[in-house]
N, C-alpha and C positions, 0 to 999 in steps of 0.2 A: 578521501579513501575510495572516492568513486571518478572515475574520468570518464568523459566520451568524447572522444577525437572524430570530428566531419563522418557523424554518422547521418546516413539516407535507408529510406524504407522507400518503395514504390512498391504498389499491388496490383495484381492484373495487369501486368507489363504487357504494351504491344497491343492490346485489348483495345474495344469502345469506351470499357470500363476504368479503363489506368487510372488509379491514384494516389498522385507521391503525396504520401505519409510525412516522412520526416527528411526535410530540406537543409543538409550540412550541417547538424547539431553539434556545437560543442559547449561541455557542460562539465564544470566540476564539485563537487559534493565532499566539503569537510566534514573530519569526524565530527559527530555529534551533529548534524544538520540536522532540522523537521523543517525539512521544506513541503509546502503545500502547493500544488499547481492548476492552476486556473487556465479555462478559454472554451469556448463555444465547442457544439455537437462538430466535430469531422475536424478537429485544433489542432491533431496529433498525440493528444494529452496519454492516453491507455495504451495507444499504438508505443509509444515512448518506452514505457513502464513495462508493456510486454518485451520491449528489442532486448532490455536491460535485463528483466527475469529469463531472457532464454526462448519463449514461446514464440517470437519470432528472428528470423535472420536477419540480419540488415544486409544491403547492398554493399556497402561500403563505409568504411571505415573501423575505430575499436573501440571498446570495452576493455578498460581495467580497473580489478579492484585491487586495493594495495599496492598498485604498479603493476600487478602482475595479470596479464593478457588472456582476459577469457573468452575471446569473441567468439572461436569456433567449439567452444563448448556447450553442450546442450542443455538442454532446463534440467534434465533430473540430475546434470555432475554441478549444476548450479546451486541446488536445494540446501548444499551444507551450506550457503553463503548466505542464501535470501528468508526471509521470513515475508510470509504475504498473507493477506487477507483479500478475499472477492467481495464483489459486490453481493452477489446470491449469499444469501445466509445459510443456504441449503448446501454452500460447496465448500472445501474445507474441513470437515468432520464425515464421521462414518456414523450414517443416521441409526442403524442399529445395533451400535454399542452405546454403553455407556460413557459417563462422563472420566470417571477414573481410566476407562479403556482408552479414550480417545488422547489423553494425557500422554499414558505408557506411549503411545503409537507417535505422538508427538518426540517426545524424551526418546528415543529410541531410532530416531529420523538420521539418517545415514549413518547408521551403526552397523555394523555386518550383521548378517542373519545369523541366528543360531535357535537352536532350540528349549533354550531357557525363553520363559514368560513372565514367570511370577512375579508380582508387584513386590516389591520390598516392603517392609514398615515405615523405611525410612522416606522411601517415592512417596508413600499416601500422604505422611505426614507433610513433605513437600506441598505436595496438592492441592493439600487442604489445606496450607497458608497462603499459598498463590491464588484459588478460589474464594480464598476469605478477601482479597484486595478488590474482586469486582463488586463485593458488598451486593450480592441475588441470593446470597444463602446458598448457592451451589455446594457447596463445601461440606452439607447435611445431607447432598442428594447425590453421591458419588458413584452408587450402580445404576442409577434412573437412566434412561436410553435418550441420547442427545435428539432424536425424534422425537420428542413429546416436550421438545424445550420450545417456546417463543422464539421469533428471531431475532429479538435485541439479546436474551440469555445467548442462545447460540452464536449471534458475531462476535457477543463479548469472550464465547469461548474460543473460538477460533482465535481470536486476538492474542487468548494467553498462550494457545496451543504455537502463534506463529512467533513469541518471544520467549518459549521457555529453555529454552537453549543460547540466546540471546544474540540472535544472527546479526552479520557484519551491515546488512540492511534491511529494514522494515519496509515492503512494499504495501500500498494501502489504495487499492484500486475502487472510490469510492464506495467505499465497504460501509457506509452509512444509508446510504442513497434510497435504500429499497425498506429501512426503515422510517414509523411515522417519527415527527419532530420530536417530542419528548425522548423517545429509546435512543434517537442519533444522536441528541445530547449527550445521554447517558455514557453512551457509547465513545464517544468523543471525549469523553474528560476521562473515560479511564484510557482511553488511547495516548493522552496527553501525560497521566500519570506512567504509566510503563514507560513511556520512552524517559520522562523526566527522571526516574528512580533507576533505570537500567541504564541509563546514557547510553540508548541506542542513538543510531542514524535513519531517519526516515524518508519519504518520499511517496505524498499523501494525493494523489489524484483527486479533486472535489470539483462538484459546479456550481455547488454554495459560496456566494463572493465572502459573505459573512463569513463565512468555518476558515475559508483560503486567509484571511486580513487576523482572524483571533486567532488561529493556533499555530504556531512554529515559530520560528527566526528568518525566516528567508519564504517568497511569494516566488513562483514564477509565471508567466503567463504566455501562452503559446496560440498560435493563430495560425494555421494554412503549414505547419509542419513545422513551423519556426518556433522560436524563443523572441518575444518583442518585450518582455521584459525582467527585467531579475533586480529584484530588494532585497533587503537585508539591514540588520540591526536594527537602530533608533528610525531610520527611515521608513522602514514598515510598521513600526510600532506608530505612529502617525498617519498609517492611511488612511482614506474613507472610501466607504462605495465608491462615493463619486469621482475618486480620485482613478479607479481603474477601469471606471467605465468610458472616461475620458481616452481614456488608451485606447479604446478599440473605437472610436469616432473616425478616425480614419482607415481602418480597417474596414475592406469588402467583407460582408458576408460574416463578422466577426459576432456578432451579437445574437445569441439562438432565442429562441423564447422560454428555454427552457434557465438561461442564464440569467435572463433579465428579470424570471419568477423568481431566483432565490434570493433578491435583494428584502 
């Protein structure tokens, strides 16, 4: 559902600074993918994920989803397509509304404006069974202001806010990272639920080897802009750490310390 035909990102072209991002990618994403993507600080891995959300232009090459050619379209004609989550638990929600507000604002994401607001009976009642799935009790605190929520509460809201519409892709820009170990679990298995009960298609940016090998169907692992490797099925279901740390052994500059912490 998702292609990318010899796509390139270079930054600061012509500069002292120049750096090519992403080096002739080509990449295809079946429906129903949770692909997770691994590789050291400056890999490509976000620079990727942004070309494909829209947030940046690529150099060269395309973008389609369903076949059909969205390269020169911009993030916000993209928004009806993607569903994303950040890393900041702070971005994504509008900190001084509520949680039922942020919903509406959600449910209502590329709908033409008009001047009807009012919540239905039947939106709350929505809400409040989709809020009952992250099992925080949200579901009891529906005017509570998303500012005064934790940020394992709040990514997990963000989470339901970026699939309640149930977009064509799931972007997941290590939207765990900036929480401690136990909430990014949390966090993580209701990530793994949504996608599993909605049969979404994902694409999960992580630098946790561990979270990249236990959650999805398919690993990919990128290094200096490239794709150096792509698993899937029973064969990823048999990795080990050591099996992907092996990969970047001959790889310059491949191994951060930031990577090698999350073993």
């Amino acid at each position: 559902m998702l292609e990318l035909q010899e796509i390139y990102k270079t930054f600061n072209k012509g500069t002292i600074t120049e750096k090519k991002a992403i080096n002739g990618i080509d990449l295809k994403l079946n429906e129903g993918d949770f692909v997770t993507v691994i590789g050291g600080n400056g890999a490509g891995k976000s620079t990727l994920l942004n070309l494909i959300a829209g947030v940046y232009e690529s150099d060269y090459g395309k973008i389609l989803v369903d076949g059909i050619d969205i390269t020169e379209k911009k993030e916000y004609a993209r928004a009806g397509l993607f569903g994303r989550v950040f890393q900041d638990p702070m971005t994504g929600t509008a900190s001084n509304m509520g949680i039922e507000e942020n919903l509406a604002l959600a449910k209502r994401k590329g709908n033409p404006r008009t001047l009807k607001w009012g919540i239905t009976r039947a939106e709350r009642g929505e809400y409040i069974e989709k809020l009952k799935r992250l099992d925080l009790g949200l579901e009891k605190r529906l005017n509570l202001k998303v500012g005064l929520l934790s940020g394992g509460q709040r990514q997990a809201l963000t989470l339901l806010m970026a699939t309640l519409k149930k977009p064509r892709l799931l972007l997941l820009d290590e939207h765990t990272a900036a929480l401690d170990p136990k909430t990014a679990k949390k966090v993580l298995e209701i990530t793994e639920e949504i996608i599993r009960e909605d049969k979404l298609t994902a694409f999960m940016v992580t630098h946790n080897i561990k979270d990249a090998i236990h959650y999805g169907n398919r690993l990919i692992m990128m290094n200096d802009g490239n794709i150096i490797y792509d698993v899937s099925g029973e064969e990823k279901k048999s990795l080990e750490i050591s099996d992907l740390l092996k990969k970047f052994e001959n790889e310059e500059n491949a191994l951060s310390d930031k990577l090698l912490l999350s073993q």
